[in-house]
N, C-alpha and C positions, 0 to 999 in steps of 0.2 A: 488336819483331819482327813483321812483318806475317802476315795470316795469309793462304797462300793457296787458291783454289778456282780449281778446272777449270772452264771454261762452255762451253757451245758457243755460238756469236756471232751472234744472233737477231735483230743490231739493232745500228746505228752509223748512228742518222739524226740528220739536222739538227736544231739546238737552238739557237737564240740565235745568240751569238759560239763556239761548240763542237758537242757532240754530243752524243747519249743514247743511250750503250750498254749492251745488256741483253743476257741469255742465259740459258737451262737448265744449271743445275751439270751435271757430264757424269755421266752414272748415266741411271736409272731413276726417281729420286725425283718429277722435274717440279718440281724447286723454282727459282725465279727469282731472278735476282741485276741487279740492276739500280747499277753501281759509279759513284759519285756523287762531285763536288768537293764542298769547304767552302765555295763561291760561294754567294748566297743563291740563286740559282737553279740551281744544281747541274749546270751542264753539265761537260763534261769537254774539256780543249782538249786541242789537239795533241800537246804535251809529254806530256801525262799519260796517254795513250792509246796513245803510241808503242811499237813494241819495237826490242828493241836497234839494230838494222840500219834505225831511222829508217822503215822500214814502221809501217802502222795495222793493228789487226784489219778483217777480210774477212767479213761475212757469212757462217756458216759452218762458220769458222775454230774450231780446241779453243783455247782460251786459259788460260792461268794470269796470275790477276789478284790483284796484293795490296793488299787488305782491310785496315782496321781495328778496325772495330767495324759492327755493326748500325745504321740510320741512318733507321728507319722514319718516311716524313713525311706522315701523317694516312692517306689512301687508298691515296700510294706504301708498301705494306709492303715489296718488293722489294728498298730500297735499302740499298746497305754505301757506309759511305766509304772513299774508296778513299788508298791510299798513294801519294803522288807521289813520293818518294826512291826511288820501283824501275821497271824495265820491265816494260812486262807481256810474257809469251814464250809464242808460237806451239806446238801441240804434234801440231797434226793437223790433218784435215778428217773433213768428215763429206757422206756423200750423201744420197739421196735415200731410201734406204733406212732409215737410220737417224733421218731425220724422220718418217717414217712411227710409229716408237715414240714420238715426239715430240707427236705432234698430240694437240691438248686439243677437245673436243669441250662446251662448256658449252650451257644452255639458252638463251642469249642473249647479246648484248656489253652485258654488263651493264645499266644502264636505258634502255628504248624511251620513244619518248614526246617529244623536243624535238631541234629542227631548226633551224638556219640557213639563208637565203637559199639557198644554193647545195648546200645538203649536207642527209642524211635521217639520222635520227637520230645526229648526228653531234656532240653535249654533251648535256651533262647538268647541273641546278645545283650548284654546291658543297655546299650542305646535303644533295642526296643521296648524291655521289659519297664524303665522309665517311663513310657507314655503309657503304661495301664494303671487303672483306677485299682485294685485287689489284687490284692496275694493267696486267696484261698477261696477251695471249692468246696462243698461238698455233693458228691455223684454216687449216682446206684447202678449197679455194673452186675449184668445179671450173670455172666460167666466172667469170672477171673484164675487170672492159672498164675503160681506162684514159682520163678523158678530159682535154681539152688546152684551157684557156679563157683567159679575161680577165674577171675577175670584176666588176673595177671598169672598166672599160671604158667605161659610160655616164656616171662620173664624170673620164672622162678620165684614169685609172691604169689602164698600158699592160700593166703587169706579167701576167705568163703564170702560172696555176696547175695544179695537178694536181692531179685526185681519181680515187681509186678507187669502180668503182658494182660492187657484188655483191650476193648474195641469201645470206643465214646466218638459219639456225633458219626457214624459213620468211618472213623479213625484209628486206626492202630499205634496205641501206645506200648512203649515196653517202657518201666518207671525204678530206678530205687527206691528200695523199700528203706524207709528208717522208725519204724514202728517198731519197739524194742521186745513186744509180746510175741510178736511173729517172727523178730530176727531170732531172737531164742527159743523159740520153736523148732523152725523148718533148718539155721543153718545148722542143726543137729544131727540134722538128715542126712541122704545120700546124697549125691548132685545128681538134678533131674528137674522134673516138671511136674507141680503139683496142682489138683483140679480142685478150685474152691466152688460153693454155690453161689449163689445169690450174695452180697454184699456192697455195702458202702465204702465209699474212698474219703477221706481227706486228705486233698491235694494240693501242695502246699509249695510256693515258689523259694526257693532257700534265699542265702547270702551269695552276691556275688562271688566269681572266682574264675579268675585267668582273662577274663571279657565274659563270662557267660549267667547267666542266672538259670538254676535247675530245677525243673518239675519232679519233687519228691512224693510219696505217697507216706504220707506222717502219720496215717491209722488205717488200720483194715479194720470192719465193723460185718463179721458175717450175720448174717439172719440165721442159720443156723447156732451159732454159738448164744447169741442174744434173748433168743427164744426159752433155750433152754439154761441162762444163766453159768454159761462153761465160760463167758470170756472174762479176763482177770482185768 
């Protein structure tokens, strides 16, 4: 019998051949649920993500999701695995208002200190990311700018990216973006820099890779779009 939890849906971004979705069980607790396949790398496809009516969860969204056990893996404490014999079923929304009791407020996004070419504190090595309790944040970021590039460009890979540049704790982040509303959005655009308002992050430490674990930004949640019911 699976067991199941309410979340609210903080997060359905890109992963591999699937997706990594996360959320806050619905309450007051702040506890995170991050519902995982049996994949060695844990993403969650189509089928397994679906609800009945062939929809996906929506950023958001209240979800009931069934669980089977606790699935904690190293620095992911977050994760359960999840049942794929059931749907998961929609049971609400939630506003703007209601993230507001939401918002986690920490002393930093975890460890400062190590950067990429194109991105500011934006990993960290495996041997540290080990010693932390969580893998997800979620922060309200009162100016965010979204920008639109071509990272490899001078090696002749044409491919367009996205990253998020904000400032938290006093800090200048620059982040990949893997939120799939906004990658199909903006990498539409021209390359440049875009002004977002007021907005929330879910910030999300991925799978290792190469020695490194990376701070991704897995949802943009603006007040402006939420307010007025624009975001998908």
């Amino acid at each position: 019998m699976a067991l199941i939890k309410r979340l609210v849906c903080l997060a359905n971004s890109r992963k591999l051949s699937g997706r990594c979705v996360a959320g806050m069980v619905w309450g007051d607790s702040g506890e995170w649920v991050r519902p995982v396949s049996s994949r060695l790398t844990r993403e969650v496809s189509d089928r397994e993500r679906q609800y009945e009516d062939g929809t996906e969860p929506k950023v958001l969204d209240i979800i009931a999701v069934p669980l089977v056990r606790p699935q904690s893996n190293e620095f992911q404490s977050e994760n359960w695995l999840l049942d794929p014999a059931y749907y998961w079923r929609k049971t609400g929304r939630v506003g703007w208002r209601r993230l507001l009791r939401l918002e986690q407020r920490p002393s930093a996004l975890w460890i400062n200190g190590f950067s990429t070419y194109h991105g500011n504190d934006d990993r960290l090595p495996i041997e540290q990311a080990v010693t932390l309790s969580d893998s997800l944040k979620l922060i309200r970021i009162a100016n965010l700018k979204l920008q639109v590039h071509v990272p490899g460009a001078a090696f002749g890979d044409q491919k367009r990216a996205l990253r998020a540049h904000f400032s938290y704790a006093r800090h200048g982040h620059i982040l990949k973006v893997t939120d799939p509303i906004y990658e199909q959005e903006y990498l539409a655009k021209p390359e440049g820099m875009y002004e977002l308002g007021e907005s929330f992050l879910t910030v999300s430490l991925g799978e290792p890779y190469e020695g490194y674990v990376y701070k991704l930004v897995a949802a943009i949640i603006e007040r402006a779009k939420v307010q007025t019911g624009s975001r998908l």
